[in-house]
NUDREN-171598 format. One record per residue (C-alpha): residue in three letters; x, y, z. Coordinates in steps of 0.1 Angstrom, whole numbers, plus 5000, padded with zeros to 4 digits. Layout:
<nodes>
node rest: ALA | u: X | v: Y | w: Z
...
</nodes>
This chain:
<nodes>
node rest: UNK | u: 6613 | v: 8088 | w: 8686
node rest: UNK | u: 6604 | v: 8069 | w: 8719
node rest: UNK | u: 6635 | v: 8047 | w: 8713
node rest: UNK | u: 6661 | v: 8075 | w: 8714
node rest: UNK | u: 6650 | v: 8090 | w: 8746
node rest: UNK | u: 6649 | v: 8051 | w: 8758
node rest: UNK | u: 6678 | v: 8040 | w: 8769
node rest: UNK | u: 6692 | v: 8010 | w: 8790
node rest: UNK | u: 6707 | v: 8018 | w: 8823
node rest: UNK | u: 6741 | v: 8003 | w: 8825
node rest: UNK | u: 6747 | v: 7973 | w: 8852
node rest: UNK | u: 6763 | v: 7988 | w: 8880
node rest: UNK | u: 6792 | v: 7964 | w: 8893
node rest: UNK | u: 6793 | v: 7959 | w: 8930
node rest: UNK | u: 6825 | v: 7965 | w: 8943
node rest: UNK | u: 6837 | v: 7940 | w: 8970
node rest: UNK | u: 6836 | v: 7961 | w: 9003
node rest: UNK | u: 6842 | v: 7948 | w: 9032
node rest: UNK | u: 6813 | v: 7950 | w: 9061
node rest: UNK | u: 6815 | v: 7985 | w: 9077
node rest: UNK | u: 6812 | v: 7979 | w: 9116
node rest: UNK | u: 6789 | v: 7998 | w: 9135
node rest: UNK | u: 6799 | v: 7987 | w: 9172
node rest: UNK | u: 6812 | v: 8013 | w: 9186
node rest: UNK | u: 6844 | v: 8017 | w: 9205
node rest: UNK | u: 6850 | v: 7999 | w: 9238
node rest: UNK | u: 6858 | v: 8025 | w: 9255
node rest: UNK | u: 6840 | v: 8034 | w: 9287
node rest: UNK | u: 6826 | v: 8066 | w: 9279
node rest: UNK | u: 6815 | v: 8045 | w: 9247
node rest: UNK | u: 6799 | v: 8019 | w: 9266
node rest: UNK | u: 6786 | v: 8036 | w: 9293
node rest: UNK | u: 6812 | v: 8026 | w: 9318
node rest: UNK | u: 6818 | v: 8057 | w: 9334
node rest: UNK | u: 6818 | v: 8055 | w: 9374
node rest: UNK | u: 6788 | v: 8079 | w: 9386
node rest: UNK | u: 6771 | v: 8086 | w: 9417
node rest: UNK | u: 6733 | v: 8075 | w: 9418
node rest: UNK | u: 6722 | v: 8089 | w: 9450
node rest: UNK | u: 6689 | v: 8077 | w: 9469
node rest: UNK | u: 6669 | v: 8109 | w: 9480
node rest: UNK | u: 6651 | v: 8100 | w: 9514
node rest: UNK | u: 6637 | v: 8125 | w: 9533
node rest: UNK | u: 6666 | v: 8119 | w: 9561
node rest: UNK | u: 6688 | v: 8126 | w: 9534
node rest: UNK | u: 6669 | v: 8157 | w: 9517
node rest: UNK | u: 6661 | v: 8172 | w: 9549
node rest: UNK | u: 6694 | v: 8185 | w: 9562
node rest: UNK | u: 6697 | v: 8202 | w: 9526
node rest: UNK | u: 6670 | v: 8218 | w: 9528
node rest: UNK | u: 6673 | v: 8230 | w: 9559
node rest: UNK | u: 6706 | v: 8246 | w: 9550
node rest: UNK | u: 6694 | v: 8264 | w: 9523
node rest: UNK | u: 6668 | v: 8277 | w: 9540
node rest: UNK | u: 6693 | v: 8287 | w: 9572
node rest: UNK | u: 6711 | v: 8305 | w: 9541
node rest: UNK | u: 6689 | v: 8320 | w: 9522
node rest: UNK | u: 6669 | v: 8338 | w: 9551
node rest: UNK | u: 6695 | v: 8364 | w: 9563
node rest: UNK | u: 6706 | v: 8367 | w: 9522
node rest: UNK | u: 6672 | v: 8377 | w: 9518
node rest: UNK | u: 6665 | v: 8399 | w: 9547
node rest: UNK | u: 6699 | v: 8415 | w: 9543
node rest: UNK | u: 6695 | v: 8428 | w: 9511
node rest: UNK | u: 6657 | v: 8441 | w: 9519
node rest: UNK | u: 6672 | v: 8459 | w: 9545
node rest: UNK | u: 6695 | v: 8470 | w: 9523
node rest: UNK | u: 6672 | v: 8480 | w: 9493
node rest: UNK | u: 6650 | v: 8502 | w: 9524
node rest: UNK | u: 6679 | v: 8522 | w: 9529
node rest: UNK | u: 6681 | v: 8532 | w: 9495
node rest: UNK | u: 6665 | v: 8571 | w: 9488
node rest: UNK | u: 6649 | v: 8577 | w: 9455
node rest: UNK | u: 6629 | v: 8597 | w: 9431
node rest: UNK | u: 6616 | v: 8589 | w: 9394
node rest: UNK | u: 6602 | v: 8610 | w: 9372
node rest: UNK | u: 6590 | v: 8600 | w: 9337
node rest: UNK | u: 6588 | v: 8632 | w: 9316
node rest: UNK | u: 6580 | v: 8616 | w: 9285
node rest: UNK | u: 6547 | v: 8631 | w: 9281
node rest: UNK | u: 6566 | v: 8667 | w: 9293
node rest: UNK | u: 6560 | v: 8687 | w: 9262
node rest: UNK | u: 6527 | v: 8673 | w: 9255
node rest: UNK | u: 6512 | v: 8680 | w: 9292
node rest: UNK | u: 6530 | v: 8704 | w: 9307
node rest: UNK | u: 6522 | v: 8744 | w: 9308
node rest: UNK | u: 6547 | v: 8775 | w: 9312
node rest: UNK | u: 6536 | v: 8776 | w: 9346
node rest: UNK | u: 6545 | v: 8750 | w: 9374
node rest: UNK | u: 6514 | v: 8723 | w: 9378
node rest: UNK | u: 6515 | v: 8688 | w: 9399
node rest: UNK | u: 6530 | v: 8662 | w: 9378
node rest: UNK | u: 6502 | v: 8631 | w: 9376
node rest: UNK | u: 6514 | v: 8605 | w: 9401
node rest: UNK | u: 6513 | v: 8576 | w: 9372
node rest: UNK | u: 6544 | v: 8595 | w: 9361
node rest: UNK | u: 6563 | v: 8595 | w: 9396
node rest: UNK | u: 6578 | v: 8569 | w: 9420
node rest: UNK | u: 6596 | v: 8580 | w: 9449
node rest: UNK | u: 6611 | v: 8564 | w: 9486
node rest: UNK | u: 6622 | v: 8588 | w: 9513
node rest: UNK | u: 6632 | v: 8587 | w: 9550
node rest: UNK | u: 6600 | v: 8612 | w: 9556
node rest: UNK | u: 6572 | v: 8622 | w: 9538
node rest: UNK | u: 6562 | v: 8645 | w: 9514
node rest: UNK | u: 6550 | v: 8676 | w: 9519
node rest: UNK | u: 6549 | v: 8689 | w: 9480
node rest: UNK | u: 6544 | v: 8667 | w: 9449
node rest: UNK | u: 6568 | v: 8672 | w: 9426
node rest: UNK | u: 6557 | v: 8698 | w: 9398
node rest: UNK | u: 6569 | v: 8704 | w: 9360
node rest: UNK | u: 6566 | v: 8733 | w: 9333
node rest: UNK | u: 6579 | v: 8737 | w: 9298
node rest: UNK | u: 6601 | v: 8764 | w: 9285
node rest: UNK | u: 6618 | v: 8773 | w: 9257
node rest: UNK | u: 6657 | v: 8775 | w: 9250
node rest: UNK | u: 6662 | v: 8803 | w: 9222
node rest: UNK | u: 6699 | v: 8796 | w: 9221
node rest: UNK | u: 6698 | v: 8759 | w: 9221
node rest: UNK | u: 6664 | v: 8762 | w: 9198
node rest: UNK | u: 6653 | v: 8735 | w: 9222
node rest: UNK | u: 6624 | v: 8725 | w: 9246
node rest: UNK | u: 6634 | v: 8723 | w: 9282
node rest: UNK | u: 6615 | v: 8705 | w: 9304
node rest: UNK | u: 6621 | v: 8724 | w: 9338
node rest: UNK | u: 6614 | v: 8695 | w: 9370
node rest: UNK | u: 6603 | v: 8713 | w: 9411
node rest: UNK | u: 6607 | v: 8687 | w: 9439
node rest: UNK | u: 6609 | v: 8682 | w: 9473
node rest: UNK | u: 6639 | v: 8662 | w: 9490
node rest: UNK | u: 6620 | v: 8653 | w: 9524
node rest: UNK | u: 6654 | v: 8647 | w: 9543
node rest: UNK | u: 6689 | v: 8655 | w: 9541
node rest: UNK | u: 6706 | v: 8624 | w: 9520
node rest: UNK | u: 6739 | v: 8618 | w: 9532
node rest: UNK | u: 6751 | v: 8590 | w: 9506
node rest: UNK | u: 6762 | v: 8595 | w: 9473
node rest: UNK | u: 6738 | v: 8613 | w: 9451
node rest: UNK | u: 6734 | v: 8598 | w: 9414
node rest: UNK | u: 6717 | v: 8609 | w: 9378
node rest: UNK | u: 6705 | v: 8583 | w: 9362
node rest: UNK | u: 6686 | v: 8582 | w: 9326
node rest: UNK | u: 6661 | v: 8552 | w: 9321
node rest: UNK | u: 6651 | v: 8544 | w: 9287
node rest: UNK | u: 6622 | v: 8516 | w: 9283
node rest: UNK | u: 6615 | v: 8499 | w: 9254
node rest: UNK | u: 6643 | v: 8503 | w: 9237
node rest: UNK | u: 6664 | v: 8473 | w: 9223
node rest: UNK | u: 6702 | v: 8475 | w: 9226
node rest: UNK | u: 6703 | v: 8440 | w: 9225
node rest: UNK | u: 6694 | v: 8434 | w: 9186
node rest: UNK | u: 6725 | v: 8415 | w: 9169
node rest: UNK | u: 6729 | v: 8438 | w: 9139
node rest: UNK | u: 6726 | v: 8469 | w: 9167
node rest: UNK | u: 6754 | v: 8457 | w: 9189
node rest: UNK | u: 6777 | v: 8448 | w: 9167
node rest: UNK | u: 6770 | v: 8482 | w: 9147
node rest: UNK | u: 6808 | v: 8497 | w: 9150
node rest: UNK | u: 6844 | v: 8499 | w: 9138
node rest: UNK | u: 6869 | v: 8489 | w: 9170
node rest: UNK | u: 6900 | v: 8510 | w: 9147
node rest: UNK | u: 6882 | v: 8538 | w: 9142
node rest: UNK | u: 6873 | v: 8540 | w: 9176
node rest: UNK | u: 6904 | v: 8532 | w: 9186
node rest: UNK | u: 6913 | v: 8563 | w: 9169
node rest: UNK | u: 6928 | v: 8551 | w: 9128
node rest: UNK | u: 6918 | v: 8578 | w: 9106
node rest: UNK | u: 6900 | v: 8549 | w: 9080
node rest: UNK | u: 6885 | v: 8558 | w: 9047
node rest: UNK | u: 6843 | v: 8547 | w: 9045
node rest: UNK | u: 6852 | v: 8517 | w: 9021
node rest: UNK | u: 6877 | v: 8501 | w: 9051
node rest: UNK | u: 6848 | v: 8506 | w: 9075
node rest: UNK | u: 6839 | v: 8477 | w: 9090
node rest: UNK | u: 6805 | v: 8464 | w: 9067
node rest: UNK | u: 6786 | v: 8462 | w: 9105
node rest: UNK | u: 6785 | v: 8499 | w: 9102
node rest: UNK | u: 6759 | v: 8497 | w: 9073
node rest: UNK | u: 6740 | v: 8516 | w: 9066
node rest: UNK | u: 6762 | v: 8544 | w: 9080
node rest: UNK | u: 6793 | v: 8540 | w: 9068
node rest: UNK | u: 6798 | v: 8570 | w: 9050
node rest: UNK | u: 6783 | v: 8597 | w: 9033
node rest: UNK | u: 6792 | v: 8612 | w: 8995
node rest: UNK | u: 6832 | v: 8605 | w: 8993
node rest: UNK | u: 6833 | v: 8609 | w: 9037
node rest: UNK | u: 6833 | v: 8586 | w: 9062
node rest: UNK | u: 6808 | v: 8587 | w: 9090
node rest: UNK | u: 6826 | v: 8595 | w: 9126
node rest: UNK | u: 6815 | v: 8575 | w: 9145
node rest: UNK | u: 6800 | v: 8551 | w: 9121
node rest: UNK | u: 6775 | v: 8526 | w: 9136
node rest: UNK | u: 6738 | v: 8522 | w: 9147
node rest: UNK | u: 6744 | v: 8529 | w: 9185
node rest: UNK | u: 6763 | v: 8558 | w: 9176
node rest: UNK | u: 6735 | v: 8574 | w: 9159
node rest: UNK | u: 6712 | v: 8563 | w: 9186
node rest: UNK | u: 6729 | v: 8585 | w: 9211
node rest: UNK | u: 6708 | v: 8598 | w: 9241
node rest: UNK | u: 6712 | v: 8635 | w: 9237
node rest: UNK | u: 6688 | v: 8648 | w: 9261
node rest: UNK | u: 6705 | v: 8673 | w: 9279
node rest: UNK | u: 6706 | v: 8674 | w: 9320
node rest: UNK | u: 6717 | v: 8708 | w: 9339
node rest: UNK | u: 6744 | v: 8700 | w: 9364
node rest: UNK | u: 6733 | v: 8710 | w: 9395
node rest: UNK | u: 6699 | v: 8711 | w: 9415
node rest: UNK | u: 6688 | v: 8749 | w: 9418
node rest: UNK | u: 6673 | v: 8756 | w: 9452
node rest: UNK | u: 6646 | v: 8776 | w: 9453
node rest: UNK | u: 6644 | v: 8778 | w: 9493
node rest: UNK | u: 6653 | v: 8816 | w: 9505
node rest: UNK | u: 6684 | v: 8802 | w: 9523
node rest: UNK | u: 6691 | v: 8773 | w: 9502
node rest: UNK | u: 6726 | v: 8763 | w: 9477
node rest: UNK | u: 6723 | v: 8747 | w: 9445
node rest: UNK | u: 6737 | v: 8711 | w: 9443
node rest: UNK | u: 6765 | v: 8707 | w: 9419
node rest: UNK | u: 6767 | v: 8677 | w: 9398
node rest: UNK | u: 6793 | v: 8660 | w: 9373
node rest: UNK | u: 6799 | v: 8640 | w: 9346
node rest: UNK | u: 6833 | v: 8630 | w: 9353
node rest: UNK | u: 6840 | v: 8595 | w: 9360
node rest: UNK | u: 6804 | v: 8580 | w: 9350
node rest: UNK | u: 6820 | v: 8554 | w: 9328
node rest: UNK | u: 6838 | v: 8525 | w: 9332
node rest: UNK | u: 6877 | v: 8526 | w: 9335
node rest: UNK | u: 6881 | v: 8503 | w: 9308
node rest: UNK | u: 6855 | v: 8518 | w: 9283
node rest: UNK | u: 6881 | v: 8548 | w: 9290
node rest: UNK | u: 6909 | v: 8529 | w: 9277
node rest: UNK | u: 6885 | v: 8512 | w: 9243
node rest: UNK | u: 6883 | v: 8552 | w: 9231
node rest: UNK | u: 6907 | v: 8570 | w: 9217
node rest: UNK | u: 6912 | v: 8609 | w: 9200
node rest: UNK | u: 6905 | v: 8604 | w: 9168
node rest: UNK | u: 6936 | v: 8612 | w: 9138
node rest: UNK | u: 6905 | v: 8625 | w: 9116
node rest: UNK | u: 6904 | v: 8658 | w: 9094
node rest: UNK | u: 6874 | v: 8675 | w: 9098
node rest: UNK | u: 6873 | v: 8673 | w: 9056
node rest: UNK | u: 6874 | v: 8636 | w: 9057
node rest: UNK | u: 6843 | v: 8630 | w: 9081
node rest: UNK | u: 6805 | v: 8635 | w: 9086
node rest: UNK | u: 6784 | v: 8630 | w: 9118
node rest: UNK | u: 6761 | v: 8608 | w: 9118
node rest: UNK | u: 6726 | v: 8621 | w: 9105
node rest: UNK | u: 6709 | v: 8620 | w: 9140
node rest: UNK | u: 6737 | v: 8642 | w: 9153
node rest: UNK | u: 6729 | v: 8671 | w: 9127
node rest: UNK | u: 6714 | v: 8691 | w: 9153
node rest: UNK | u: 6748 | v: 8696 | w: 9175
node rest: UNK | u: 6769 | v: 8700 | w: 9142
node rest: UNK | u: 6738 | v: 8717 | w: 9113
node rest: UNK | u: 6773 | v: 8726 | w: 9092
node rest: UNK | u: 6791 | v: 8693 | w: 9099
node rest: UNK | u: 6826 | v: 8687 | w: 9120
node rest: UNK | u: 6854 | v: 8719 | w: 9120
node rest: UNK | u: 6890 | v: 8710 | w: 9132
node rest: UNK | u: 6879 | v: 8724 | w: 9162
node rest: UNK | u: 6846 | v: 8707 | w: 9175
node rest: UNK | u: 6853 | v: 8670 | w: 9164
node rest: UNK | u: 6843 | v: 8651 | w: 9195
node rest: UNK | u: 6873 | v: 8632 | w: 9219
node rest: UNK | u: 6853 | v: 8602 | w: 9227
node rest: UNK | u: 6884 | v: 8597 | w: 9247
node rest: UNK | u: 6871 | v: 8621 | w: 9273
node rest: UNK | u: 6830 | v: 8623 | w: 9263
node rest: UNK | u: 6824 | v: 8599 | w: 9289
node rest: UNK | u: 6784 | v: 8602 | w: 9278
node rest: UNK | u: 6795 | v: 8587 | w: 9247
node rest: UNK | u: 6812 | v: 8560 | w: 9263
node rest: UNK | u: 6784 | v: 8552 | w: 9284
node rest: UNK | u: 6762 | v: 8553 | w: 9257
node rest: UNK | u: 6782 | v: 8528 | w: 9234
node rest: UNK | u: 6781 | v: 8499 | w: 9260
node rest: UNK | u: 6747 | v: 8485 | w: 9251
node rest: UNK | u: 6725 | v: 8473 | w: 9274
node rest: UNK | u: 6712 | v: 8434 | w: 9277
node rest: UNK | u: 6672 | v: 8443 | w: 9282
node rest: UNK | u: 6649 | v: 8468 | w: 9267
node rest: UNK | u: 6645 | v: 8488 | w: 9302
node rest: UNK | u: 6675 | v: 8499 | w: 9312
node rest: UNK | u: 6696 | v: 8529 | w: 9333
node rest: UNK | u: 6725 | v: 8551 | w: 9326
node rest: UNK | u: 6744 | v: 8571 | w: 9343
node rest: UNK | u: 6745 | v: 8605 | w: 9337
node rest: UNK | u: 6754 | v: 8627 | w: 9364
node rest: UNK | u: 6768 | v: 8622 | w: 9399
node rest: UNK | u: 6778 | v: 8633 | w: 9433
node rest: UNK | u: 6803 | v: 8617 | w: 9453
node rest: UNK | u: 6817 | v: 8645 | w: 9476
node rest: UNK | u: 6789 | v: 8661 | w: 9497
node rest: UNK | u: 6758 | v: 8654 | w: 9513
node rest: UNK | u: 6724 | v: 8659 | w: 9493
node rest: UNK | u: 6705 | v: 8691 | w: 9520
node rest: UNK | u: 6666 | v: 8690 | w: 9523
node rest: UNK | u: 6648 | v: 8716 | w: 9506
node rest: UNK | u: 6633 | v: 8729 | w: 9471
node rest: UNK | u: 6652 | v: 8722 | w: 9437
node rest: UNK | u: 6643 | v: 8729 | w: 9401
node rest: UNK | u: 6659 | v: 8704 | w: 9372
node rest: UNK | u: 6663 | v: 8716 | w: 9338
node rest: UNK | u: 6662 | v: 8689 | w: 9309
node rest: UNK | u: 6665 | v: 8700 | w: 9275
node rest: UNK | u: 6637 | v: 8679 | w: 9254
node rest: UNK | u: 6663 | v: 8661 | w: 9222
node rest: UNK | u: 6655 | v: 8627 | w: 9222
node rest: UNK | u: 6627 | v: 8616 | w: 9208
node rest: UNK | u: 6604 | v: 8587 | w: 9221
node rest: UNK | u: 6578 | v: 8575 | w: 9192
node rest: UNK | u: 6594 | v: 8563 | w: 9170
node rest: UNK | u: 6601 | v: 8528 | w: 9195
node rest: UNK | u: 6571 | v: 8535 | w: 9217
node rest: UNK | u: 6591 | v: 8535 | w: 9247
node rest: UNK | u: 6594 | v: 8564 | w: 9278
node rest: UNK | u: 6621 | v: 8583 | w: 9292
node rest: UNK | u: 6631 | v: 8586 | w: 9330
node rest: UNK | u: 6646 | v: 8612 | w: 9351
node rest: UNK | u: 6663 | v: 8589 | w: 9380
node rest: UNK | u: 6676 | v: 8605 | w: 9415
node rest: UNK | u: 6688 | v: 8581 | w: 9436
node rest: UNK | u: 6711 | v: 8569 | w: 9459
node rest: UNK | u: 6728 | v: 8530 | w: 9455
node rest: UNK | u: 6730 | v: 8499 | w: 9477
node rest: UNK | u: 6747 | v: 8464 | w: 9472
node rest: UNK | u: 6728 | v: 8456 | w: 9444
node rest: UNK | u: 6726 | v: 8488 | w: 9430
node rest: UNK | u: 6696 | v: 8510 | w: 9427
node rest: UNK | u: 6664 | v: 8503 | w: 9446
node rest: UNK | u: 6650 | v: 8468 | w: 9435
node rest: UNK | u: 6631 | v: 8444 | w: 9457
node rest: UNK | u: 6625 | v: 8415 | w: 9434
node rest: UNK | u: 6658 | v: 8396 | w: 9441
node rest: UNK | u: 6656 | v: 8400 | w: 9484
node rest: UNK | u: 6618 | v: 8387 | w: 9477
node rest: UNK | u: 6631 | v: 8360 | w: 9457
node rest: UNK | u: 6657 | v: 8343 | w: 9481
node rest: UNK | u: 6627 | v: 8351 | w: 9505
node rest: UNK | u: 6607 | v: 8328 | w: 9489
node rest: UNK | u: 6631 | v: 8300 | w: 9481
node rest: UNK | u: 6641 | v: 8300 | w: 9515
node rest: UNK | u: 6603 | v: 8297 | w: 9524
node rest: UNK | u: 6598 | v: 8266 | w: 9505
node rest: UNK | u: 6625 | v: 8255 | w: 9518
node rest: UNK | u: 6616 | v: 8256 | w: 9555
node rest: UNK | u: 6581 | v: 8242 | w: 9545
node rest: UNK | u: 6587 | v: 8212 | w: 9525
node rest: UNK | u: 6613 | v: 8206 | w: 9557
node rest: UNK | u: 6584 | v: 8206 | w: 9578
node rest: UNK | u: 6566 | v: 8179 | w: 9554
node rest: UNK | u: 6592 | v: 8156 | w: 9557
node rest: UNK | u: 6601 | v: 8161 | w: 9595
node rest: UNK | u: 6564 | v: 8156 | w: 9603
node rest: UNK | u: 6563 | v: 8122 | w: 9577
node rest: UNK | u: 6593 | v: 8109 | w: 9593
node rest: UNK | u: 6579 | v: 8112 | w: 9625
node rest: UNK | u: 6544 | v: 8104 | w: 9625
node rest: UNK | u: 6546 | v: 8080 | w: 9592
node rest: UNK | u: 6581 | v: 8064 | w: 9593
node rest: UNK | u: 6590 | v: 8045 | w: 9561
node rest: UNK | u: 6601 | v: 8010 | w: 9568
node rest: UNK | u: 6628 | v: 8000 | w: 9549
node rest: UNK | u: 6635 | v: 7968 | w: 9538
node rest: UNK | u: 6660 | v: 7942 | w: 9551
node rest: UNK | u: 6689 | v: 7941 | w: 9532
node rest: UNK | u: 6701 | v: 7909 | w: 9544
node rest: UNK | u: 6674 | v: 7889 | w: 9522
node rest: UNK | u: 6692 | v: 7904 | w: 9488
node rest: UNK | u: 6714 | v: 7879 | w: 9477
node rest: UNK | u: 6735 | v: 7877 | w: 9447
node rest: UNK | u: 6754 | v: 7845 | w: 9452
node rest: UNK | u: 6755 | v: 7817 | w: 9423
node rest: UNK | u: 6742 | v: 7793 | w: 9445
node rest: UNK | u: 6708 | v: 7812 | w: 9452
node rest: UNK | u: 6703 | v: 7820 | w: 9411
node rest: UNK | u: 6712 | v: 7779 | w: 9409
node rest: UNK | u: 6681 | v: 7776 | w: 9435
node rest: UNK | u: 6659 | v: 7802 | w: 9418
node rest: UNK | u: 6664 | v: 7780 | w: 9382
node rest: UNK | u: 6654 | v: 7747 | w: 9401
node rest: UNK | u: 6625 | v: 7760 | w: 9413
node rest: UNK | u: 6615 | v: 7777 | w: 9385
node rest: UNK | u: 6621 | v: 7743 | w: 9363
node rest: UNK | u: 6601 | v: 7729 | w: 9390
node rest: UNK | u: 6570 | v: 7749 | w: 9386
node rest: UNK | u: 6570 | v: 7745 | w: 9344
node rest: UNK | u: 6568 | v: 7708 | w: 9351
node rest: UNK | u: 6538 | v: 7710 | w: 9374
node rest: UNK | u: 6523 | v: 7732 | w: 9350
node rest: UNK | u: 6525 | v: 7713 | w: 9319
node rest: UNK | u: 6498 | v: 7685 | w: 9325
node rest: UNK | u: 6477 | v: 7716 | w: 9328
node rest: UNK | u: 6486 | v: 7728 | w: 9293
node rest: UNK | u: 6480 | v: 7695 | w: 9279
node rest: UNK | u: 6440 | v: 7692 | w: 9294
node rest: UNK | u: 6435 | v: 7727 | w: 9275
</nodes>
């Protein structure tokens, strides 16, 4: 039995090969040829550069705090609304609110929770104090934290045609949409992860006043998104018979889409703003604005109808008034940044300027290098010299 299972390996012939070369090509990237700049930094030569960029840096830096001061704001995290809040007005804790004004306070900003019979919704109802008259353009902004837009599988969670409008059935969906691509023999509209994700907290358009003499502010949500996310959407060539909302959307439509209420995401600009995702887990979007009349100090209410919920990413939501500047909203970490580089700058300038002055560095003459054939001829001789004095040495040991 052994001697069936043992058998003798057959001789392998070598086949005549010729040597494969491993030099590589002379080429001068190949060899390291290339011509390349090998500076020597000395502090006379490092010193100029950092003075620049500290000469640079300084006014960047003091510009855009200056800028960032002049920037009015209030934020106001209502996530905990429905949990703390009463039916009457009480004093919102100051964990929960950040604010910068031209004057002071004379009123912290208050809260109270209502109900919307119609709506069958919580409304969180916001009292605050603008100190001073704002003059710039007034802006609405939501800020999510904690939330990840940025996940692979979440961004690329759409269709392009069926935003674009092609009426596609929910087996030509594109597979990124899983799992909502469709639902029974329907196709989901929109399909997709952010699509279902949708903020749908609901902001009041204007600021009530509740001064005796005062106007209510009116806001809009016209012209929040980007012009080009305008032209990505289009009005869908869907039957209402051929498509579902998305489950997290079966609160606006309990009996699914009719001919007449499927969404134009052409014009829902909230949609639009929604659907470009966001590249950190704290983020702002726009959701109102005012771009036409000054902001008048005084009393205002805010209702904000309580949809979205929070615990399921352990994150907080943000009520965001504000006003913007060169880099946006209010933000003081990128003028403090330049601050400091220009800082270091100016001090490891002073290093060296008080090194080169007080502790010069000699350098060395450069007439004593030599590369000529007749000094390497020299430097053998002497060095066949020496061996010969040495070796009577080697012999004694």
């Amino acid at each position: 039995m052994i001697n069936i299972f043992w058998k003798k390996k057959a001789p392998i012939l070598e086949e005549e090969t010729e040597p494969v070369s491993r030099k590589p090509p002379n080429t001068a990237f190949r060899q390291q040829r290339l011509k390349s700049w090998q500076p020597i930094l000395l502090p006379q030569s490092v010193l100029p550069f950092l003075i620049l960029i500290a000469c640079i840096f300084t006014p960047i830096g003091i510009g855009l705090v200056a800028s960032s001061n002049r920037i009015q704001d209030l934020s106001i995290d209502y996530s905990k609304c429905d949990q703390v809040a009463t039916n009457e007005f009480t004093e919102i804790p100051k964990k929960y609110v950040r604010h910068h004004f031209e004057k002071k306070w004379k009123k912290s900003p208050q809260w109270r929770l209502n109900y919307d019979e119609e709506n069958d919704n919580q409304v969180c109802q916001l009292k605050f104090e603008i100190p001073n008259r704002i003059k710039r353009h007034v802006y609405v902004y939501y800020r999510l934290k904690n939330f990840y837009q940025n996940h692979r599988n979440y961004v690329q969670s759409f269709d392009r045609k069926q935003l674009r409008g092609k009426p596609l059935d929910w087996e030509q969906l594109d597979t990124s949409c899983k799992p909502l691509r469709g639902t029974g023999d329907k196709a989901i509209y929109p399909c997709g992860l952010i699509a279902n994700s949708m903020f749908n907290d609901t902001f009041a358009h204007r600021f009530e006043s509740v001064d005796d003499n005062g106007t209510n502010y009116h806001l809009t949500n016209k012209g929040i998104s980007w012009k080009i996310d305008r032209k990505r959407f289009r009005r869908t060539q869907y039957n209402a018979s051929q498509i579902a909302p998305p489950p997290n959307w079966a609160k606006r439509f309990p009996n699914g889409y009719t001919d007449q209420d499927i969404p134009n995401i052409h014009r829902w600009e909230e949609f639009q703003v929604w659907m470009r995702t966001a590249p950190f887990p704290k983020f702002y979007k726009l959701a109102l604005k005012n771009e036409s009349s000054p902001l008048p100090a005084g009393n205002y209410t805010f209702d904000i109808g309580l949809n979205y919920p929070i615990s399921y990413f352990g994150g907080s939501k943000t009520f965001v008034l504000t006003t913007l500047g060169i880099l946006g909203t209010r933000n003081l970490s990128m003028s403090i940044m330049f601050l400091i580089v220009a800082g270091l700058c100016a001090l490891f300038a002073l290093i060296f300027l008080t090194g080169m002055t007080f502790r010069p560095r000699v350098l060395g003459d450069h007439s004593r290098i030599n590369f000529d054939e007749d000094s390497n001829t020299n430097e053998t001789q002497m060095d066949h010299d020496l061996i010969q004095d040495l070796s009577p040495l080697r012999e004694i040991l």
